[in-house]
N, CA, C and O atoms as a GROMACS GRO file, in nm:
protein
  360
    1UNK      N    1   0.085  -0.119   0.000
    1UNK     CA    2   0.000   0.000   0.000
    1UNK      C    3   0.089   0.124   0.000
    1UNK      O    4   0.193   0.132   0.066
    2UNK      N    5   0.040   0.225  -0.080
    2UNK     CA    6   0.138   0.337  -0.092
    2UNK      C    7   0.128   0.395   0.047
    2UNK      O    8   0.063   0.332   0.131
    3UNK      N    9   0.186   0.513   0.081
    3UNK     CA   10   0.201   0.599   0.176
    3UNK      C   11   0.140   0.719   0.120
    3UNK      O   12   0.168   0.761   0.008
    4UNK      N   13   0.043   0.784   0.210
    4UNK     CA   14  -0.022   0.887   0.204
    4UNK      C   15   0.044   1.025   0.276
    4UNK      O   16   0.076   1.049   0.392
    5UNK      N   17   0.047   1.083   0.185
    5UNK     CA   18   0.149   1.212   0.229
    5UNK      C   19   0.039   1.273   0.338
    5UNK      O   20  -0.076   1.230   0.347
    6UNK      N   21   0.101   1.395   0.429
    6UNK     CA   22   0.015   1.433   0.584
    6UNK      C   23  -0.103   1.493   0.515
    6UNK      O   24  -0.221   1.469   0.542
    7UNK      N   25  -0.054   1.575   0.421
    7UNK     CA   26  -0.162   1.641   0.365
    7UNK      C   27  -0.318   1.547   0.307
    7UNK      O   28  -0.436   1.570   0.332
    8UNK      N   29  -0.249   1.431   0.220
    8UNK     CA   30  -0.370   1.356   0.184
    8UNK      C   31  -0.446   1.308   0.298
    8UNK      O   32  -0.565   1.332   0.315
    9UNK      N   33  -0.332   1.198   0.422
    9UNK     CA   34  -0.432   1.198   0.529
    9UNK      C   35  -0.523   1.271   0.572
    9UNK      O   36  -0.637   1.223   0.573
   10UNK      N   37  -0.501   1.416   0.624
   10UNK     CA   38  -0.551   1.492   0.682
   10UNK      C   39  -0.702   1.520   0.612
   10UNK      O   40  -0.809   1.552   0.664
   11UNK      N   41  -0.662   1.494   0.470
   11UNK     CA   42  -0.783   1.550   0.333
   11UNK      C   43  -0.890   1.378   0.406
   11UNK      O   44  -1.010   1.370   0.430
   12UNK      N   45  -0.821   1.309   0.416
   12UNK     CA   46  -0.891   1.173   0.427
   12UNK      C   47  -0.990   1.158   0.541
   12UNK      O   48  -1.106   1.119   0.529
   13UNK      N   49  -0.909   1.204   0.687
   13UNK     CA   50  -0.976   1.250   0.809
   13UNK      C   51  -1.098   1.314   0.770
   13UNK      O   52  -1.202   1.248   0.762
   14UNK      N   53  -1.093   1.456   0.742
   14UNK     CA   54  -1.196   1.571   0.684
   14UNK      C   55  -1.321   1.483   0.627
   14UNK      O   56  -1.426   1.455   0.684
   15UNK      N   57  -1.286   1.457   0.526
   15UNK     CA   58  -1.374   1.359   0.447
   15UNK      C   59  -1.501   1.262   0.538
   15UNK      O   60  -1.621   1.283   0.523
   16UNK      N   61  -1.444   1.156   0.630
   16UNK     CA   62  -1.468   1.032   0.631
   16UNK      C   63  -1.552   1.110   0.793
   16UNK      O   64  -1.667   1.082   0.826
   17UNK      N   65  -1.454   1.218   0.878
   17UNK     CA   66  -1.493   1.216   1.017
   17UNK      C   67  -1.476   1.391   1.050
   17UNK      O   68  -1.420   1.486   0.994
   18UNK      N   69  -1.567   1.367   1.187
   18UNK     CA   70  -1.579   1.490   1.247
   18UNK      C   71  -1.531   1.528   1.384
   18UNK      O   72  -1.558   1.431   1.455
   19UNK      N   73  -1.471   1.623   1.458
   19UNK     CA   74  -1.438   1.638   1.571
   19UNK      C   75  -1.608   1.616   1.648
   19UNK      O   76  -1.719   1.587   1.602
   20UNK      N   77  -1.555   1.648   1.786
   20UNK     CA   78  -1.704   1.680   1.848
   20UNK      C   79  -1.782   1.817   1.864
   20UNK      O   80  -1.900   1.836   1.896
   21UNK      N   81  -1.695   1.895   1.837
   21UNK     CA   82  -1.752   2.047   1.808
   21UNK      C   83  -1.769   2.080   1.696
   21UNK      O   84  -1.824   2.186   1.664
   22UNK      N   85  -1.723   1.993   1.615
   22UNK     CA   86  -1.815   2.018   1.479
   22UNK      C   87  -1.911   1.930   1.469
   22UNK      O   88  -1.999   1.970   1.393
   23UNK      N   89  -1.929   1.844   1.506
   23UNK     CA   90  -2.041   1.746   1.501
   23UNK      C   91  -2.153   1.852   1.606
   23UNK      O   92  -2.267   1.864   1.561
   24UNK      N   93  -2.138   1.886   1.667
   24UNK     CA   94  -2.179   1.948   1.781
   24UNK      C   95  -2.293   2.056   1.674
   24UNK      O   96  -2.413   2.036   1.653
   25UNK      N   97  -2.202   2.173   1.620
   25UNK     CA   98  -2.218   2.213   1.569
   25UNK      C   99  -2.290   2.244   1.386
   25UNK      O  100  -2.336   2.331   1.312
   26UNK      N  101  -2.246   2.070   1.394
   26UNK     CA  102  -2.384   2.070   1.209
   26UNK      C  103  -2.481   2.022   1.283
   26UNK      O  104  -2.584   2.015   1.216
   27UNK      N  105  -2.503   1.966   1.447
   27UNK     CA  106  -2.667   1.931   1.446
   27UNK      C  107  -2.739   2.009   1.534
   27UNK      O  108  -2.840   1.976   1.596
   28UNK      N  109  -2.657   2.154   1.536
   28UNK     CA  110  -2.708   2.239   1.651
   28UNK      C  111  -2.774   2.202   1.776
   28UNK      O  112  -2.891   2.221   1.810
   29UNK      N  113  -2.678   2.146   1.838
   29UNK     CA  114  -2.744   2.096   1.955
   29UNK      C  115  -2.695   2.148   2.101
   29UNK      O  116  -2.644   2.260   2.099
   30UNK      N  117  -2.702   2.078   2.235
   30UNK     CA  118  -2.614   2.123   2.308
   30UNK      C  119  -2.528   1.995   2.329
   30UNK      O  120  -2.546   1.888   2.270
   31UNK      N  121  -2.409   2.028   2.444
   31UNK     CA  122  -2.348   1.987   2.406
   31UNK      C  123  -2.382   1.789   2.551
   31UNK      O  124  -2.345   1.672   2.555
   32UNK      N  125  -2.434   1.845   2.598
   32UNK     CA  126  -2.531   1.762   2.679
   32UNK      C  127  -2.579   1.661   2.588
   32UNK      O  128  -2.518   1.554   2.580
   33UNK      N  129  -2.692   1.683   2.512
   33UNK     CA  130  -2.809   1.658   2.457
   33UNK      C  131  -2.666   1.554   2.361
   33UNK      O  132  -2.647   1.435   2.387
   34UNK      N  133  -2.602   1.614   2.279
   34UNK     CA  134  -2.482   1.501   2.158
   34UNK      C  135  -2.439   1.421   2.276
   34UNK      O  136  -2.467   1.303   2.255
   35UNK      N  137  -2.375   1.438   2.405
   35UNK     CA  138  -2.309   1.339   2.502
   35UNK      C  139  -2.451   1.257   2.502
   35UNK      O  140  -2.427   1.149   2.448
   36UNK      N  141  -2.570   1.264   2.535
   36UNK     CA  142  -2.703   1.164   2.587
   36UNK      C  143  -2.694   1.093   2.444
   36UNK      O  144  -2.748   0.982   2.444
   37UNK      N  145  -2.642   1.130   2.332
   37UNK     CA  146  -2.707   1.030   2.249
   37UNK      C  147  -2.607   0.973   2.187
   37UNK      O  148  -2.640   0.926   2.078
   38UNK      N  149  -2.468   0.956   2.221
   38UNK     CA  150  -2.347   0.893   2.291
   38UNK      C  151  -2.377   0.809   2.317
   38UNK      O  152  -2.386   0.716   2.237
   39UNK      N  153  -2.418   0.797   2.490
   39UNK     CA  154  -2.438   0.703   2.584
   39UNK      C  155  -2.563   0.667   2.525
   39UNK      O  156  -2.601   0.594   2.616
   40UNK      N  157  -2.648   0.662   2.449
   40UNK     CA  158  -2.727   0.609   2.423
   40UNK      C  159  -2.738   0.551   2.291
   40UNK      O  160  -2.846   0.524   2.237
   41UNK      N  161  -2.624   0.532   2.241
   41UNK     CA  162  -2.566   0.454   2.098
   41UNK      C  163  -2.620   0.510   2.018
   41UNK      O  164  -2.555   0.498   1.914
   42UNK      N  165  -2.754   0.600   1.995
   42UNK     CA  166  -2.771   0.664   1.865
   42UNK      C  167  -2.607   0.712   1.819
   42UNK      O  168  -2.611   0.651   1.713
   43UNK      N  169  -2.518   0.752   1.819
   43UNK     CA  170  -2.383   0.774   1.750
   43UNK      C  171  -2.293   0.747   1.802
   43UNK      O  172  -2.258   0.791   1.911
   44UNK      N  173  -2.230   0.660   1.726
   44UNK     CA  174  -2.074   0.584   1.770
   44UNK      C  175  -1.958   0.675   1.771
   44UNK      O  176  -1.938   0.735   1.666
   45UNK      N  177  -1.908   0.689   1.834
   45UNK     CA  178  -1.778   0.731   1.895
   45UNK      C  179  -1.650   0.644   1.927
   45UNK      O  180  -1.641   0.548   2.003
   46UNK      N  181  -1.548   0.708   1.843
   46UNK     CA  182  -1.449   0.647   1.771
   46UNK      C  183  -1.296   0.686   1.840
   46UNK      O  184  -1.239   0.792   1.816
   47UNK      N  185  -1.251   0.597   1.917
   47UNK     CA  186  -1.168   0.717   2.010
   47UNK      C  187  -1.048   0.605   1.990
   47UNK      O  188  -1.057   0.483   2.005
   48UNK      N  189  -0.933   0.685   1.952
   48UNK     CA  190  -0.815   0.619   1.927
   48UNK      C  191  -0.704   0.697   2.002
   48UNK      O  192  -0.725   0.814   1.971
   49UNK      N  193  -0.577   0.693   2.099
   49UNK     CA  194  -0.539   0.758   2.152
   49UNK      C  195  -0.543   0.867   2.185
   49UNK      O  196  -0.452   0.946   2.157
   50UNK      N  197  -0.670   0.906   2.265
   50UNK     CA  198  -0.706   1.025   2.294
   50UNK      C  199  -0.781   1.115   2.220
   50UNK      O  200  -0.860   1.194   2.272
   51UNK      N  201  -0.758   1.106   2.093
   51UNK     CA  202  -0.871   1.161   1.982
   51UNK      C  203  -1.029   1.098   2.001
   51UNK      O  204  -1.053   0.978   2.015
   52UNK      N  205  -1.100   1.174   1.998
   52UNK     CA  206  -1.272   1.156   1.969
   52UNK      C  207  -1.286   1.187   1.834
   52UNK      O  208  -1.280   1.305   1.801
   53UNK      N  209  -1.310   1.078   1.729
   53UNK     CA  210  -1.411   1.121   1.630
   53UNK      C  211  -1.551   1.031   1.628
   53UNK      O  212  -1.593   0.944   1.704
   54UNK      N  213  -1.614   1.105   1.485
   54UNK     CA  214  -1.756   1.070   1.485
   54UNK      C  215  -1.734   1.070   1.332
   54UNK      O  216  -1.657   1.141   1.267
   55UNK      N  217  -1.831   0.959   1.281
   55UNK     CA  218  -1.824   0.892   1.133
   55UNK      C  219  -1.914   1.054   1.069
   55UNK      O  220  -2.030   1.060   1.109
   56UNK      N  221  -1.883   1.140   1.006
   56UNK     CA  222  -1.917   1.229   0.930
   56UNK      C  223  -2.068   1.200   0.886
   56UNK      O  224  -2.167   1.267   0.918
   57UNK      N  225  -2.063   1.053   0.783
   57UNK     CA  226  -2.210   1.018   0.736
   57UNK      C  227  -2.283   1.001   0.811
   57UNK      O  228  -2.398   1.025   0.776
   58UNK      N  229  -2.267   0.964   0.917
   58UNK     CA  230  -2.337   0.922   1.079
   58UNK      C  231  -2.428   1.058   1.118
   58UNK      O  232  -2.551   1.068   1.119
   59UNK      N  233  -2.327   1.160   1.150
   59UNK     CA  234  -2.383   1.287   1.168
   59UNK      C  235  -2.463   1.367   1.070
   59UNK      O  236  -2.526   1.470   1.095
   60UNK      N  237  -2.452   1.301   0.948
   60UNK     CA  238  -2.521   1.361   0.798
   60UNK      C  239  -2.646   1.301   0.816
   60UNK      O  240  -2.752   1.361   0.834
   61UNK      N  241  -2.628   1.176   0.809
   61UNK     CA  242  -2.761   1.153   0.837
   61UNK      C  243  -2.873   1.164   0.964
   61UNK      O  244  -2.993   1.178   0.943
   62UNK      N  245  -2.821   1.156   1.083
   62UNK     CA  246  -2.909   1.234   1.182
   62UNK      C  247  -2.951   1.336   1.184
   62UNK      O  248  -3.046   1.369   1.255
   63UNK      N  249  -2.871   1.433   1.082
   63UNK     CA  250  -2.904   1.593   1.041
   63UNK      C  251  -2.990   1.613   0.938
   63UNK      O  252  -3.028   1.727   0.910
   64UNK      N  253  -3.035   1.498   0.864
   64UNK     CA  254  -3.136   1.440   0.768
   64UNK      C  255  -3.271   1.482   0.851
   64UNK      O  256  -3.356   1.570   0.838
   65UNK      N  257  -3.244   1.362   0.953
   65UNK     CA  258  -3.389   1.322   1.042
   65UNK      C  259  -3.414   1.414   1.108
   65UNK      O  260  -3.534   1.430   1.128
   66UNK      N  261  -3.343   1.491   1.156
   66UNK     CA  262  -3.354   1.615   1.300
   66UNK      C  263  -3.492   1.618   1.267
   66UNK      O  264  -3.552   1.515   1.299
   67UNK      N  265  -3.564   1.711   1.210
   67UNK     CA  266  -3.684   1.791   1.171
   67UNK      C  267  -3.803   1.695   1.216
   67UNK      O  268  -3.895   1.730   1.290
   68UNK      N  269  -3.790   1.587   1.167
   68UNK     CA  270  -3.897   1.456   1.171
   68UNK      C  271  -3.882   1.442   1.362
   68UNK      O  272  -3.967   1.464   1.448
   69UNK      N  273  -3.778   1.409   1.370
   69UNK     CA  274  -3.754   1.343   1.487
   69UNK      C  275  -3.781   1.493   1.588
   69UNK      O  276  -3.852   1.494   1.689
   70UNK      N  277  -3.732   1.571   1.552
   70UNK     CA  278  -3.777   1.750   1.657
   70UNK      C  279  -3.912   1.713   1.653
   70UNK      O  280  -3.934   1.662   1.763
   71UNK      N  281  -4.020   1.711   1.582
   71UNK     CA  282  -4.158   1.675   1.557
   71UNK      C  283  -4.217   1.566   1.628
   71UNK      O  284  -4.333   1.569   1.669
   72UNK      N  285  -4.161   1.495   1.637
   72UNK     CA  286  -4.214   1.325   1.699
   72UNK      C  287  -4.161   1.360   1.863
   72UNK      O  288  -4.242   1.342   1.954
   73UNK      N  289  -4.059   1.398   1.884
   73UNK     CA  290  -4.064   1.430   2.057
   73UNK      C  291  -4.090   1.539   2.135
   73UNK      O  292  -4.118   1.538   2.254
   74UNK      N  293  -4.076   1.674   2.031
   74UNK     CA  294  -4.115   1.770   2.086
   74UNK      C  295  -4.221   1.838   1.994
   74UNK      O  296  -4.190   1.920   1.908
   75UNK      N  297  -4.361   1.795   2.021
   75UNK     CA  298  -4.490   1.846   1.931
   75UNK      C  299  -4.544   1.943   2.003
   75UNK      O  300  -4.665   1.950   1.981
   76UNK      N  301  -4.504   2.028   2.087
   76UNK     CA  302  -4.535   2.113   2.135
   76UNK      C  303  -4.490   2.222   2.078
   76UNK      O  304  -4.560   2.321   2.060
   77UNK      N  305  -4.344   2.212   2.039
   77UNK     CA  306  -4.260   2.331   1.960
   77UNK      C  307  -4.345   2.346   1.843
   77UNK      O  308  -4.428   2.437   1.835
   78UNK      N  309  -4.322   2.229   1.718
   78UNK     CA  310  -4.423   2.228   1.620
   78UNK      C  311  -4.562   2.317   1.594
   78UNK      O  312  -4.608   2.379   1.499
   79UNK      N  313  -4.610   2.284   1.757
   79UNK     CA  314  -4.748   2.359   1.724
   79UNK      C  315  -4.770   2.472   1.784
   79UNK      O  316  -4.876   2.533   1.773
   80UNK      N  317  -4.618   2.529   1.889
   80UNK     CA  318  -4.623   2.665   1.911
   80UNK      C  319  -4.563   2.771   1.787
   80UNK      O  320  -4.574   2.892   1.801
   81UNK      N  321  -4.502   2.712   1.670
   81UNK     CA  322  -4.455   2.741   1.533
   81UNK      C  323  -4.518   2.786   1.477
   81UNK      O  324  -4.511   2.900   1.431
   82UNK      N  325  -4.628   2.679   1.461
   82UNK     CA  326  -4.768   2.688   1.381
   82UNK      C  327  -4.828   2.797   1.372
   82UNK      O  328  -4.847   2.872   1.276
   83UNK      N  329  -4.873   2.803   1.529
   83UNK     CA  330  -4.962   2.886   1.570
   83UNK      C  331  -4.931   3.090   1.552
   83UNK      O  332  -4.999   3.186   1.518
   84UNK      N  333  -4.756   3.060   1.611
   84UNK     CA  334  -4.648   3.198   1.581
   84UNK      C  335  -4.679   3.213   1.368
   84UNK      O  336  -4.685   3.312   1.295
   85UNK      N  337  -4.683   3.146   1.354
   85UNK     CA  338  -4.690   3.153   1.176
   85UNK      C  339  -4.832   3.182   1.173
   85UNK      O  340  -4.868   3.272   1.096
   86UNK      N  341  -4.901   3.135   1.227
   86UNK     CA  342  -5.046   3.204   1.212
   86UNK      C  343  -5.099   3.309   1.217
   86UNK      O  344  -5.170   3.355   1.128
   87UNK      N  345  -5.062   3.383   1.360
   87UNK     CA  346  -5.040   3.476   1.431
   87UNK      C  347  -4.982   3.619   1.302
   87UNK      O  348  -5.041   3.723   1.274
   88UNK      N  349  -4.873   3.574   1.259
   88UNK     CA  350  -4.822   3.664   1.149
   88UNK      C  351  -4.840   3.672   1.038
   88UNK      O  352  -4.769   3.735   0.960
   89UNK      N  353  -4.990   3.579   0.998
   89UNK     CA  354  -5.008   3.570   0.862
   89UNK      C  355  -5.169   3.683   0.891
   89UNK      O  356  -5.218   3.734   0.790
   90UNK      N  357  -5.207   3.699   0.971
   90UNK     CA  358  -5.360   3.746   1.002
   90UNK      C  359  -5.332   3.861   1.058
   90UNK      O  360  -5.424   3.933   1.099
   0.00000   0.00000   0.00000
């Protein structure tokens, strides 16, 4: 297998994975709420001497569902939305 110069690695890292403050940060969350769903295997966490990453597609796709899934546990927000959109249409 060839050897990947630092630069390609690094391009390879980027690609494939995410720190936790950027993961943090594409699913706007806190930083609580990403640790609960950690410990609760919704996202695997990848820790190799001291580094934390997170599979990039992993976080792509939970950032897919957010909206559905914001809706299905918190339907209260949804329909205080609604109602704020109503409110400003009349």
């Amino acid at each position: 297998m060839e050897c990947l110069s630092r630069k390609e690695q690094l391009e390879t890292l980027d690609r494939y994975f995410l720190s936790t403050t950027e993961a943090i940060n594409m699913l706007q969350i806190s930083r609580q709420n990403f640790y609960s769903l950690i410990s609760r295997n919704k996202i695997t966490r990848i820790k190799k001497d001291g580094a934390v990453l997170f599979f990039k597609d992993e976080i792509l796709d939970r950032l897919s569902n957010q909206p559905m899934l914001r809706t299905k546990y918190r339907p209260f927000e949804s329909r205080e939305e609604l109602e704020s959109k109503l409110q400003i249409t009349k």
